[in-house]
N, C-alpha and C positions, 0 to 999 in steps of 0.2 A: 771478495768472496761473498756467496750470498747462500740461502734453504731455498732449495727449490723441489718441489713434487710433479713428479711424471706422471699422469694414469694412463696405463697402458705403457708401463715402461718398461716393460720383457716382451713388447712386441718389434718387429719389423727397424721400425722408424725409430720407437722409442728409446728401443735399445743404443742405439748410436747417439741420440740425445743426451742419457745418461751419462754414457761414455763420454761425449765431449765435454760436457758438464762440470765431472770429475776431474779431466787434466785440464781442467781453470781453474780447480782450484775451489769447485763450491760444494757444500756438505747438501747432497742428492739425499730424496727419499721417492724411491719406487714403488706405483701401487698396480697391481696386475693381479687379476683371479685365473687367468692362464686357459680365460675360453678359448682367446686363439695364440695369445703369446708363449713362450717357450722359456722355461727355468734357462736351458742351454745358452740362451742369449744374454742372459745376466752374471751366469754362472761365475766368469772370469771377474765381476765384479763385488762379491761380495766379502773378498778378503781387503776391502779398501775400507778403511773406520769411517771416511766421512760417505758410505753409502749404506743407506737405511732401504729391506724390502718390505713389504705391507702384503698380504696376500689378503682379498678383500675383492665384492664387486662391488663398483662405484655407485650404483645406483641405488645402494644401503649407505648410512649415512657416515661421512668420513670422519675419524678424529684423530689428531694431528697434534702431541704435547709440543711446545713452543711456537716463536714465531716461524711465519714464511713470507719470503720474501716475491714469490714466486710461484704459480701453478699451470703447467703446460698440460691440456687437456686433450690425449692422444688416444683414450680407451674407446675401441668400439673397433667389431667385425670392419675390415676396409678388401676385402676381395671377393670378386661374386660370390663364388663358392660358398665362404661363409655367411654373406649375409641373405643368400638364398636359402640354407639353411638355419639359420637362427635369425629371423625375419624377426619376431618380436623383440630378442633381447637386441639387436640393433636399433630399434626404435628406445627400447628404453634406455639405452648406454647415453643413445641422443638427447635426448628428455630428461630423464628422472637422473640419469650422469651428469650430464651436464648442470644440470639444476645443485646438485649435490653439492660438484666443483666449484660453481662459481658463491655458493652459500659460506663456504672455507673461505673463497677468496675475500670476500667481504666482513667474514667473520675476523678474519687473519690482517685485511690491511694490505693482501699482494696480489702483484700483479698476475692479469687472468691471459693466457692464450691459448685460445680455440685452434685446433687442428680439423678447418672443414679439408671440402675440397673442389674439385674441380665440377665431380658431379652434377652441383649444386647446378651447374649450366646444362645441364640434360642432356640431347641430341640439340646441341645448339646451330639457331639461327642464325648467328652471327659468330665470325667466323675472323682471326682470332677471338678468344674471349677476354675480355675487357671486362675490368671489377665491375663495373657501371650497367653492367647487362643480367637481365633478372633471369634468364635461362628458360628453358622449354622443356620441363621436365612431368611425366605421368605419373601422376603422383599414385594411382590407382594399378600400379603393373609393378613386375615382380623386382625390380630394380628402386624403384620408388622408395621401397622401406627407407635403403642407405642413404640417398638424394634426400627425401623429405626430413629425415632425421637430424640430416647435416645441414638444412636450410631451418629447421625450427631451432637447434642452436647456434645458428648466428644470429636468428631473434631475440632469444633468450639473452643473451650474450650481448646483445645492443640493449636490450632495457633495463639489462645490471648496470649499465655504463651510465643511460641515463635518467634510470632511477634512483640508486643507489651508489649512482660516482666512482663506481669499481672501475681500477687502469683493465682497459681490455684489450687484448690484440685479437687479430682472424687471421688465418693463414690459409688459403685456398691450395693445395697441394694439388698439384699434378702428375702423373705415372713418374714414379719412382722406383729406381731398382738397386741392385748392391747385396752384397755382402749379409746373409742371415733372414732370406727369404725364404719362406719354406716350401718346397720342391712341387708338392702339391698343392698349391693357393689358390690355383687357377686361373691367375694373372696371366700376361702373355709372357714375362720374362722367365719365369720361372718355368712356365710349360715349356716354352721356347725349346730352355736349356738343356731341359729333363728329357725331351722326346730327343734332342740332337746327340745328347751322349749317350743315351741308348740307342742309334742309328735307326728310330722310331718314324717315322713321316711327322713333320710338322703338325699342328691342326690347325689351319686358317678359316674363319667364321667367312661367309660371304664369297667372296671375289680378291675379298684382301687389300681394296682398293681403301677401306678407309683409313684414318690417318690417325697415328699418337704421336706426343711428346716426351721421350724419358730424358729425366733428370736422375743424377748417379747422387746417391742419398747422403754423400760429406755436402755438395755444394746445397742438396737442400736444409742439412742440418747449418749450414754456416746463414743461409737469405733467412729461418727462422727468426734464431738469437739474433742476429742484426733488427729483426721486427722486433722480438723481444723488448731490445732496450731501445727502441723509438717512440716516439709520441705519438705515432698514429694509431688509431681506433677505427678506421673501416678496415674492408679485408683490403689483402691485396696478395698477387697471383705468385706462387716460387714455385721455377719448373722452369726447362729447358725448350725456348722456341724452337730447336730445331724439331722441324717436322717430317716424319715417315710414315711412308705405308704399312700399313701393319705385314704384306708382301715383302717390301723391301727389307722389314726388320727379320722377318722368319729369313731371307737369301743371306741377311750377313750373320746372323748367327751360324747359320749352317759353315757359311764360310771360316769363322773362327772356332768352333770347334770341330774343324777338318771332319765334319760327318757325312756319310753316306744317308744320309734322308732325302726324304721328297715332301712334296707338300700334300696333305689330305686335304680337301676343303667340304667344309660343312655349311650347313643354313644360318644364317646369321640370327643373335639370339636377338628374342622382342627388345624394343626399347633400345638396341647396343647402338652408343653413338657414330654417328657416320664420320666427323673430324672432333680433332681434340688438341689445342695450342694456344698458349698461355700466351698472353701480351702482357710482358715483364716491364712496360715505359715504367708502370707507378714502383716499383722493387727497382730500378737501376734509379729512379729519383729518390725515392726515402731513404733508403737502404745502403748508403755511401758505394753508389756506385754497382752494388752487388749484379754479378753475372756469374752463371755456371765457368769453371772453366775444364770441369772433366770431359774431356772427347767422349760420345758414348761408346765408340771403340773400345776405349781404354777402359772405361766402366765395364763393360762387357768383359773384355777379357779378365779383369780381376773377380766379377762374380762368377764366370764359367769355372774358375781357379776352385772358389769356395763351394762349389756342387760338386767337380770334380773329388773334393777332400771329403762330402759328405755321403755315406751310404744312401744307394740306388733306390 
């Protein structure tokens, strides 16, 4: 059993963090100001004694009575939508958040894990991406905020480590989907979903020709915690090689929820990467073996379930 603190743990991701957290058995504290996370998502957690919430933004400075054993560092805007609209406070959640987090973790004696992500590789040149590739990202365009924000803390985040000897993990996350997305994110999963049960026309950027990776969000929260309790300290990549068109992904959704849609297509927005797939070698070697094993079939069909339960 260990104290562990989420920021950003009434969001997305975090909320299932939490959650797994809990049925191990370790006494959780939640910190979320609910820019973009959802009470909803915690809600069913707060009759548990060993979970603590904080309602707080991270980039005010954190205080924490006893030890921690632990701080998973998850808070910040992660879907266009939001971080095109809150451009600043996404750079500071990056920055003066991160800085905050990793000052507890230092103060406290626990272990630190950064939740970057994939972005950080930009419209990459290199194609899978591979921890080892510094990425091709405009730091000066409207996407930039999120990418440079999550590349200045994994700096930050490396000179806690080797300034101040703080344990530190990096997590590169790749498109994730599941269970407690919210409908309007503007991700692709969630639009996907939303335009197919309301028998909407899809909306595909482009040609549709470019390519992601989803990873169903139990296998990414299980490659995490396995980073967690490792001894590595660079990043490294969690997220499902399988690779699809973003074409192909709007054809099987439609398919799975038996919709009557067609496909719209629009101009592709600046900067939107053209491929996107994780090279998991360094996560199937540190990480005892770890690989996805959700179908994203199966993924899909259990988050189409959770939209369908959710008002329109």
């Amino acid at each position: 059993m260990a104290r562990i603190l989420v920021t950003g743990g009434a969001g997305f991701i975090g909320s299932h963090l939490c959650e797994r957290l809990l049925a191990e058995g370790n006494d959780v504290i939640c910190v979320d100001n609910f820019l973009t996370g959802s009470p909803d998502n915690i809600a069913p957690l707060l009759a548990n004694p060993r979970f603590t919430f904080i309602q707080q933004d991270v980039t005010n400075f954190i205080y924490v009575k006893g030890p921690l054993d632990a701080i998973l560092h998850f808070a910040s805007p992660a879907s266009p939508i939001d971080y095109l609209e809150l451009p600043i406070q996404t750079l500071k959640v990056g920055s003066l958040g991160t800085h905050k987090a990793l000052g507890l973790a230092k103060e406290k004696g626990a272990r630190f894990l950064l939740a970057s992500t994939s972005e950080t590789y930009g419209d990459p040149l290199v194609h899978p991406q591979t921890e080892d590739y510094w990425g091709n990202v405009n730091p000066i365009g409207p996407r930039g905020v999120y990418d440079e924000a999550k590349r200045f803390a994994e700096a930050l985040t490396m000179a806690y480590h080797r300034t101040h000897g703080v344990e530190t993990r990096i997590v590169r996350v790749f498109n994730t989907f599941g269970p407690r997305m919210r409908r309007e994110d503007g991700r692709v999963v969630p639009n996907f979903i939303a335009q197919a049960l309301r028998n909407e026309d899809l909306t595909v950027y482009g040609d549709g020709g470019q390519t992601r990776s989803f990873c169903y969000v139990t296998d990414l929260v299980e490659g995490i915690l396995r980073l967690l309790r490792s001894d590595y300290a660079l990043p490294v990549n969690i997220g499902n090689p399988r690779e699809m068109t973003v074409l192909e992904f709007a054809k099987l959704i439609i398919a799975l929820t038996g919709s009557r849609s067609g496909i719209a297509y629009k101009p592709l927005p600046e900067d939107d990467p053209k491929v996107r797939q994780p090279d998991i070698t360094r996560a199937r070697a540190l990480l005892g073996a770890w690989e996805p094993v959700v179908a994203v079939e199966e993924g899909l069909r259990w988050t189409i379930d959770f939209f369908r339960g959710t008002s329109s």
